[in-house]
C-alpha positions, 0 to 999 in steps of 0.5 A, spaced: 500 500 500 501 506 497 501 512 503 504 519 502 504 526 508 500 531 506 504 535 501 504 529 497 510 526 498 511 519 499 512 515 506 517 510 507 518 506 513 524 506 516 526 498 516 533 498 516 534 502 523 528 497 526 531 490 523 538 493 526 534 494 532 531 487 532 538 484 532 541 487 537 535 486 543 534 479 541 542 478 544 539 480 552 531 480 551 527 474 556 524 469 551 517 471 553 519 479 550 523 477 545 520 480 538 516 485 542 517 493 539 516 498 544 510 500 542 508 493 544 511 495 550 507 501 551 500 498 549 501 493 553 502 497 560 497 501 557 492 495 557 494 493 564 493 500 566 486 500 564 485 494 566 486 496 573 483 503 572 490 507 574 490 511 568 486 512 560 492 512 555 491 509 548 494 510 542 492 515 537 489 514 531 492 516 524 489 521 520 489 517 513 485 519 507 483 512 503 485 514 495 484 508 491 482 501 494 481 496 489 476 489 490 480 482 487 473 479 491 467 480 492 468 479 500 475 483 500 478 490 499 485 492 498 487 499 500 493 500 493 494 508 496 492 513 501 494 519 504 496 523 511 490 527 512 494 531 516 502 531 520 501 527 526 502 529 533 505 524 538 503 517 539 499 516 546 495 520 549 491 520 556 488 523 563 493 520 569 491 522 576 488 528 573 495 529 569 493 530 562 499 525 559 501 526 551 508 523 549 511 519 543 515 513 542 522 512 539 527 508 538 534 507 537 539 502 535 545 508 537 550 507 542 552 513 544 547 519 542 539 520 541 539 524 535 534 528 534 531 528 527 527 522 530 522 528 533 519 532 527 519 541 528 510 540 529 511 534 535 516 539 538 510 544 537 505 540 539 508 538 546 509 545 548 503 546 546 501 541 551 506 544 557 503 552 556 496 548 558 500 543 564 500 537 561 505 532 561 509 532 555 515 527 554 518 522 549 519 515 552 527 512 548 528 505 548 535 505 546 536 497 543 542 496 544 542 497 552 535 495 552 535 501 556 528 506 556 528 513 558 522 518 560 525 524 557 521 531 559 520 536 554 524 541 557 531 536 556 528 536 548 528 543 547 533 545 550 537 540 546 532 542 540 534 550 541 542 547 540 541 545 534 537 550 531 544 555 534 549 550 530 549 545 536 550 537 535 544 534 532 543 529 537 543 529 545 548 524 548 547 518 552 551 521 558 546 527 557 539 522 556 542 518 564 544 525 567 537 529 566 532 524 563 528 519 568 530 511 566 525 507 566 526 499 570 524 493 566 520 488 570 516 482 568 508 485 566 508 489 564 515 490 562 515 498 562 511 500 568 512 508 566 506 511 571 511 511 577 517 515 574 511 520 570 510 521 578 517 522 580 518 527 574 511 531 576 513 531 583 521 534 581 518 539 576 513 541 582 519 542 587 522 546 582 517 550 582 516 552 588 523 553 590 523 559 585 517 562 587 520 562 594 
């Protein structure tokens, strides 16, 4: 199937940065997880989540217009070509607590840097967007390598962002990621149980901010 943005341009999956990805945590992953994605991952805490009524988060849907769909049978449809509506924002999207959450997923198979033409200009607007109102705006990074996930806040991304737009690196580095972004440990199920470090960072954020006023 044929899928194009906006303006026409055509989309292509990134299939060698998942197939190098795939090999490198196949080398540390339990049986049980072996194959997963992390959007996986995430869908199923989210389930977990829901399940047990701690928080309502689920993935959004894209926005794609059907252009051609052709009929090899009475009883099936095939869709040949469509199109993205519009850019998308984030991935996941939900209310926690009374914390409105809004973050995307992304991975990397680099060993020493998050780089950030992962993230597009509208998702960095989206995301500041959805701080100016007192959401919780946030990547979550799975670095495949490691095996290593890591909430990172919006505020770490813009500042890196701003850098890059000054002529800075266009990545930020790993040793940065563990200094100011927040890990995420693994655990049998769900395997990456976010809610508590997404506590950890609101009551951060919070002190902070009071520490200023005062």
């Amino acid at each position: 199937m044929t899928i194009r943005y906006p303006n026409g341009k055509l989309y292509t999956p990134h299939t060698s940065v998942q197939k190098t990805e795939k090999k490198s945590k196949s080398k540390d992953l339990s049986f049980s997880n072996r194959g997963k994605t992390l959007e996986d991952e995430i869908n199923e805490a989210n389930d977990y989540y829901i399940k047990r009524r701690l928080a309502i988060i689920h993935k959004k849907p894209v926005p794609v217009q059907i252009v051609k769909v052709e009929y090899p049978s009475r009883s099936a449809a095939v869709i040949r070509e469509a199109y993205f509506r519009t850019p998308s924002t984030t991935d996941y999207n939900g209310v926690w607590n009374g914390h409105y959450i809004d973050f995307d997923a992304k991975e990397t198979a680099s060993k020493t840097s998050f780089p950030l033409k992962n993230i597009h200009e509208h998702q960095m607007t989206h995301m500041q967007q959805v701080t100016e109102q007192n959401g919780v705006a946030f990547i979550i990074v799975r670095f495949s390598a490691f095996e290593r996930y890591f909430i990172v806040p919006y505020e770490v991304l813009q500042k890196a962002w701003q850098a890059m737009e000054n002529g800075n690196r266009k990545s930020i580095p790993f040793s940065t990621i563990e200094e100011e972004a927040y890990e995420i440990p693994t655990s049998y199920y769900p395997r990456i149980d976010y809610l508590p470090i997404i506590q950890q960072l609101i009551d951060e954020k919070c002190c902070g901010f009071e520490s200023e006023e005062k």
